[in-house]
TITORLO-46538 format. One record per residue (C-alpha): residue in three letters; y, x, z. Coordinates in steps of 0.001 Angstrom, whole numbers, padded with zeros to 6 digits, always signed. Layout:
BEGIN
ALAYXZ...
This chain:
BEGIN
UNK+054441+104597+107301UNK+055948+108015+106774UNK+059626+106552+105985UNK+060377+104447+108548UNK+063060+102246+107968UNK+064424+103132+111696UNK+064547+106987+110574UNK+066236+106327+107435UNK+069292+104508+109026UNK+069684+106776+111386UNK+069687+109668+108784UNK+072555+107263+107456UNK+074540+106428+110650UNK+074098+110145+111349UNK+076195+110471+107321UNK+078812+107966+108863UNK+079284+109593+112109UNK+079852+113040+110836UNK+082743+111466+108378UNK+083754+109604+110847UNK+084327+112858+113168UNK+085481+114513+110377UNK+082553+117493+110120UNK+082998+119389+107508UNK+080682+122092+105377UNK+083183+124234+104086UNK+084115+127461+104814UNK+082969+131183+104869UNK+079596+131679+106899UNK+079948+134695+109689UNK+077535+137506+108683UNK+075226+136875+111521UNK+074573+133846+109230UNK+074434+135378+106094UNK+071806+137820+107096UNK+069523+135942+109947UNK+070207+132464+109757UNK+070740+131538+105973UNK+067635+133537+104792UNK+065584+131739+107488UNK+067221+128095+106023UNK+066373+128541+102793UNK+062849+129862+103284UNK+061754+127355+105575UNK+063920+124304+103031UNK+061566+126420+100332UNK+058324+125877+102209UNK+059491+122122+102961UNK+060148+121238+099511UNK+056849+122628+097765UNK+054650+120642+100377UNK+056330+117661+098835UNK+057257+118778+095139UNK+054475+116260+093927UNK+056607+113278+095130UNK+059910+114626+093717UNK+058450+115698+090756UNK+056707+111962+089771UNK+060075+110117+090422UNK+061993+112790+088477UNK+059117+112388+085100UNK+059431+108448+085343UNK+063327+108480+085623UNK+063894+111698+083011UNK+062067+110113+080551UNK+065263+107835+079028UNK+067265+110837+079076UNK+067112+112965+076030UNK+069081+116076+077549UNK+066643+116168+080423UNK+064498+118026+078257UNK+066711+121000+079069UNK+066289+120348+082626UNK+062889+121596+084302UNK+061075+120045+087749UNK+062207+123079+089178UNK+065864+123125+088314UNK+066021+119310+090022UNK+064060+120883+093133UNK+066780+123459+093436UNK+069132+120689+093449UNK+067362+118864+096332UNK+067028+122081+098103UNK+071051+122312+097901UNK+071442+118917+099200UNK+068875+119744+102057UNK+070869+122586+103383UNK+073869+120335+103216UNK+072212+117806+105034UNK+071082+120483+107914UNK+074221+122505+107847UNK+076151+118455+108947UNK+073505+117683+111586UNK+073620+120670+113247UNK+077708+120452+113416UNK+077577+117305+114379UNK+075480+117919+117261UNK+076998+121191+117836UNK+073495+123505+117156UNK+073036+126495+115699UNK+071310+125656+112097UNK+068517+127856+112685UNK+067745+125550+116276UNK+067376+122449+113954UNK+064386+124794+111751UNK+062675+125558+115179UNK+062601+121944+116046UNK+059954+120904+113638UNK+059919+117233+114472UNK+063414+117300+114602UNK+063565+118680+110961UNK+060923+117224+109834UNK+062901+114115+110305UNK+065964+115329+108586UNK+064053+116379+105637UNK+062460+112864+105396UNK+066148+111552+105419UNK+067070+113459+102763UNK+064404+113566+100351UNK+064459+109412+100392UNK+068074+109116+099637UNK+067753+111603+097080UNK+065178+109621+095294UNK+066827+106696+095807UNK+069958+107750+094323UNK+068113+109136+091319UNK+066465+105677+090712UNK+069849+103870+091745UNK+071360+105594+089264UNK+069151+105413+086907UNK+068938+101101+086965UNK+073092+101489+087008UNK+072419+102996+083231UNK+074622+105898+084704UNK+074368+109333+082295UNK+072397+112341+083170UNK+074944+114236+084497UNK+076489+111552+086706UNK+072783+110993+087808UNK+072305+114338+088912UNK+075445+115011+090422UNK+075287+111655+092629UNK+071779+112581+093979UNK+072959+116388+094537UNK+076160+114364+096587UNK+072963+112956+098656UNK+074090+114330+101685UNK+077180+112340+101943UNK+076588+109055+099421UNK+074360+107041+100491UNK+072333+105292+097170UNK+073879+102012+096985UNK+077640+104056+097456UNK+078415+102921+094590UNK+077922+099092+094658UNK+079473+099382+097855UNK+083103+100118+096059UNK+082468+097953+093291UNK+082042+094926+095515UNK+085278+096224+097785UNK+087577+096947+094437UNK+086199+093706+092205UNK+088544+093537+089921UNK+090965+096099+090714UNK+089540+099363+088916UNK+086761+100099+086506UNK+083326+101511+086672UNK+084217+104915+085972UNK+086834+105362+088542UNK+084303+104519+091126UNK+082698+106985+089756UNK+085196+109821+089448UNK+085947+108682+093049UNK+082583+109633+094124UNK+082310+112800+092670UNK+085766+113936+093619UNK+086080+112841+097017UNK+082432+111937+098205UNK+082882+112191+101565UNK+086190+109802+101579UNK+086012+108186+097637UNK+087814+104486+099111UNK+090921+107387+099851UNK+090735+108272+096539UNK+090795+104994+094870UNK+093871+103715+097069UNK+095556+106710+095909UNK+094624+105589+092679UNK+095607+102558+093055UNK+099211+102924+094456UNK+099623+105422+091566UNK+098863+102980+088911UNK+101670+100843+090774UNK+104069+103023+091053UNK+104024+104311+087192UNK+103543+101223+085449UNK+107041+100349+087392UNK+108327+103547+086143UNK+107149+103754+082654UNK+107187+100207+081807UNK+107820+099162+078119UNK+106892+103034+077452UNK+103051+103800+077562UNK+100095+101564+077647UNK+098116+100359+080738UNK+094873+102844+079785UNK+097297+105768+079730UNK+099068+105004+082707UNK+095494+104595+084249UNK+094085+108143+083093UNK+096817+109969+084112UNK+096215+108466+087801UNK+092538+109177+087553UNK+092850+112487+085682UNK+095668+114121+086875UNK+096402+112195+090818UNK+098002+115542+091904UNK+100845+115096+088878UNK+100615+112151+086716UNK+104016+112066+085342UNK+103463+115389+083824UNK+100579+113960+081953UNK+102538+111202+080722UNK+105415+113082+079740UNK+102923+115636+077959UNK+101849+112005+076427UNK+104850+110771+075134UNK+105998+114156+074068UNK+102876+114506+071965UNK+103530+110955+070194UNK+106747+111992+068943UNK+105248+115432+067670UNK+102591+113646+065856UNK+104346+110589+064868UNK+106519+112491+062936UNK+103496+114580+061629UNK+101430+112380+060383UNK+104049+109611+059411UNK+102687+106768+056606UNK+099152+108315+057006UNK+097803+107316+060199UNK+098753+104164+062503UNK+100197+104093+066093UNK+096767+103397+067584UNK+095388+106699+066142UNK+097862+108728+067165UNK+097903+107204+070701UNK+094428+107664+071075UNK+094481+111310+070056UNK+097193+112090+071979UNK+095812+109811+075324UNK+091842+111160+074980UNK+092691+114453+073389UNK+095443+116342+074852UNK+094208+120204+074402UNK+093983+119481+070362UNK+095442+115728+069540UNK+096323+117199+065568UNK+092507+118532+065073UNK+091333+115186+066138UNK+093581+113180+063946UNK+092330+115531+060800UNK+088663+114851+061812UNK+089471+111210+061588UNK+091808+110958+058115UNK+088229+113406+057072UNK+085718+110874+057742UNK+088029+107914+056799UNK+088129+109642+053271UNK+084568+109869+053085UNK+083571+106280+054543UNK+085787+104508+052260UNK+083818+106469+049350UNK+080326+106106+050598UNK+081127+102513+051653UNK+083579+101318+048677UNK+083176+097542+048397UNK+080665+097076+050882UNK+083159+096748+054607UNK+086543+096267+054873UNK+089116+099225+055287UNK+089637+097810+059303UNK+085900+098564+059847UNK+086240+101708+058521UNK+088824+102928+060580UNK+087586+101185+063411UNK+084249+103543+063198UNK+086115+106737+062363UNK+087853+106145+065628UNK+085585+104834+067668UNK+082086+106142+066802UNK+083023+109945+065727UNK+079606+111286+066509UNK+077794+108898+063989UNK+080552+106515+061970UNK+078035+105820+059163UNK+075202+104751+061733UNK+078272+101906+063277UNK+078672+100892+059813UNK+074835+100901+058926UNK+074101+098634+062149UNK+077170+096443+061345UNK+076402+095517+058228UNK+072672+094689+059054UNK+074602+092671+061813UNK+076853+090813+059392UNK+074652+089496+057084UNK+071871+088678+060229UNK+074880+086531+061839UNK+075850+085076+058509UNK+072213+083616+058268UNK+071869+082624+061904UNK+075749+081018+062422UNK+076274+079675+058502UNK+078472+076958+058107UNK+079199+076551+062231UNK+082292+080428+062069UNK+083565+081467+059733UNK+083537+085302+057920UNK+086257+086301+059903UNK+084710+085423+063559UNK+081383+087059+062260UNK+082906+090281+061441UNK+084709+090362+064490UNK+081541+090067+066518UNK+079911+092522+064764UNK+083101+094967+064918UNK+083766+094526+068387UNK+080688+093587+070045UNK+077791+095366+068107UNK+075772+095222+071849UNK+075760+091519+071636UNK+077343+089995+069012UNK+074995+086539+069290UNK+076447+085993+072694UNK+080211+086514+071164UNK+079746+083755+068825UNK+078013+081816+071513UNK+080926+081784+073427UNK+083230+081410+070956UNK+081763+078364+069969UNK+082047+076789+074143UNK+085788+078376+073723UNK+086499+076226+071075UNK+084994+073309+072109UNK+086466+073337+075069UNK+089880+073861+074494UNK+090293+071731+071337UNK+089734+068976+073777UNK+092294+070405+076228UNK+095351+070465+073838UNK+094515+067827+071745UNK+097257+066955+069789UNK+099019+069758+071238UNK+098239+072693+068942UNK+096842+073393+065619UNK+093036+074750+064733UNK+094286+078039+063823UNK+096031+078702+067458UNK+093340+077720+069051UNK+091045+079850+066889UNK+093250+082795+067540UNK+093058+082104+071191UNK+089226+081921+071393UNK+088681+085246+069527UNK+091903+087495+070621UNK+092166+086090+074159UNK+088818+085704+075540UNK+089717+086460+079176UNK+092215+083866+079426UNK+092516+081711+076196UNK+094086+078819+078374UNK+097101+081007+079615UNK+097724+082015+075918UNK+097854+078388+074363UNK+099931+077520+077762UNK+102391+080930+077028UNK+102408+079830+073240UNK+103361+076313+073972UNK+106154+077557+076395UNK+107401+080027+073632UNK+107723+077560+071238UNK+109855+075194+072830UNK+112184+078216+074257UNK+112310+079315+070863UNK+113266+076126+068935UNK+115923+075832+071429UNK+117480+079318+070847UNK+117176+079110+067077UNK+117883+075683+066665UNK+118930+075124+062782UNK+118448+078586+061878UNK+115019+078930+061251UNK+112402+076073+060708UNK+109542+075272+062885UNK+106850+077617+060845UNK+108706+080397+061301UNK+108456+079672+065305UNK+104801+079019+065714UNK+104541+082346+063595UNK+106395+084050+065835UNK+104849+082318+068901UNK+101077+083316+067490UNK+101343+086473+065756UNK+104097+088048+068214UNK+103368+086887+071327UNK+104723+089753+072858UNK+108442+089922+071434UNK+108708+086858+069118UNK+112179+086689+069030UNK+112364+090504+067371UNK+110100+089156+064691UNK+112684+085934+064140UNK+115567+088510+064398UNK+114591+090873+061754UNK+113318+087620+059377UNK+117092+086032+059740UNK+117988+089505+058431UNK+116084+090070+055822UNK+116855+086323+054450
């Protein structure tokens, strides 16, 4: 067997070793190497690669094929890639054992084993990536980081950080830092810490986080950019756009935050005419936001989605669960009402006499991570709240305020005492 298992993890504990040590491939080559050795490297990598381009070039057809914008990229524009990450690979062997590049090239067993190392964790991160569902770009860019990730890099970090930061920081970690990306996410982490302390009450959780991931070097200045931004564009487009839109322009599209919010008021105009009568004004919004490239294809697949769960669920949800599903969940909106349904089930025997149908409705379909911890805050609320207002308001006021602010429910009594 050509790839013996025994080579490969050395190849890896070799990887380890040389981050471990520190060893480095930065840095300005001496012109001894510029003229002798690195025109010897690359025409012997050259020869190396084309003896085994059939290989490469297989994987590369089988995994392509899903990606639409690989049509752009040719065989030999990956090879040239692999070729990079080869003369990585040599360039932190040969500092690691303290050799002269152009030794390893005269050692042909020696390199022969290094380029076996590196061409199998190449195509092993290409096909890693490509079961992950990871885009073309990431795809390439993880197999070109070959040298220092090993395939399964990034499973590794999910399994340490369960839990404690999403897929794409992983990924951003990787990229950025791939010879130390667990530094990177504890730096991200702490950061995340330390400004949700600051700028509590102030900006949301997902801005806080992109400004950590995004901009680790000076956060705040992001977020003050952010907030600054609201303002501008709050008092811009004031009565014709919502909060959420102008957040989201202002979080996802700081260079030009007013041109997005114009694309979106454009294709809201449009949608509600093309769609009059057929979706609700929510859904409409909710695809001008969220589905920019192709807002009428989001609508399109939700209404096929609508009346298909209509059919399937009749008489066991109602309209508003269904549309829900199909709003928020067009991937798998069978399994949302599937779980609903066990939600449900399950916690109208919990609280039993405790709460109403509606709560616990509103808790199965707004609360899905934790729909016991909201019934248990509401319940809590409730009684704190009918012992603050006691006399003033009635009880229906209380478990609106409870339900529909669960945030800041005694605001919403405040400003209803006013306005009676």
């Amino acid at each position: 067997m050509r790839y013996k298992p025994s080579l490969i993890r050395e190849g890896r504990k070799a990887k380890s070793q040389a981050l471990t040590e520190g060893i480095t491939i930065k840095g300005v080559g001496t012109t001894a190497f510029k003229e002798q050795v690195k025109p010897t490297l690359e025409a012997a990598v050259a020869v190396a690669v084309q003896a085994n381009r059939e290989w490469i070039e297989n994987e590369w057809k089988k995994i392509s094929k899903d990606f639409e914008e690989a049509r752009a990229i040719s065989v030999d524009d990956v090879i040239k890639v692999f070729q990079s990450t080869l003369q990585k690979k040599i360039k932190i062997v040969a500092r690691l054992e303290k050799k002269s590049p152009e030794s390893l090239l005269h050692n042909t067993v020696q390199f022969a084993t290094i380029f076996d190392q590196a061409v199998f964790d190449f195509i092993l991160s290409l096909r890693q990536s490509h079961r992950r569902g990871d885009s073309f770009l990431t795809t390439l860019a993880f197999a070109e980081l070959s040298h220092w990730l090993n395939p399964k890099e990034i499973e590794r970090l999910a399994e340490k950080y369960q839990d404690r930061v999403d897929q794409r920081v992983i990924k951003r970690a990787a990229v950025s830092n791939p010879r130390y990306p667990d530094g990177f996410i504890d730096e991200y982490l702490e950061a995340v810490d330390c400004l949700t302390e600051k700028y509590q009450d102030r900006v949301d959780q997902s801005v806080i986080k992109r400004a950590a991931e995004s901009n680790p070097k000076d956060p705040d200045r992001f977020i003050n950019g952010y907030l600054k931004t609201v303002d501008r564009l709050s008092q811009k487009y004031q009565d014709r756009v919502d909060q959420r839109v102008i957040k989201r322009a202002a979080e996802s599209n700081p260079k030009d935050p007013d041109g997005f919010i114009d694309e979106y008021l454009e294709a809201v105009d449009r949608l509600t005419e093309k769609y009059q009568d057929r979706v609700d004004q929510g859904v409409i919004k909710y695809a001008a936001l969220n589905s920019l490239k192709d807002p009428d294809g989001f609508i399109d697949g939700y209404l096929k989605t609508v009346s298909h769960l209509t059919e399937k669920y009749q008489s066991r949800v109602d309209q508003s669960v269904i549309k829900h599903a199909a709003e928020s969940n067009p991937k798998d909106p069978d399994g949302f009402i599937d779980g609903y349904l066990k939600i449900m089930d399950r916690l109208s025997q919990k609280y039993h006499d405790r709460v109403g149908q509606t709560v616990i409705k509103y808790a199965a379909l707004n609360s899905l991570k934790d729909p016991d911890g909201f019934i248990d805050e509401y319940l809590e609320a409730i009684d704190r709240l009918t012992e603050k207002y006691q006399g003033r308001v009635n009880q229906a006021v209380i478990k609106r305020a409870a339900e529909s602010h669960p945030k800041n429910p005694d605001a919403f009594i405040d400003a209803y005492l006013t306005s009676s």
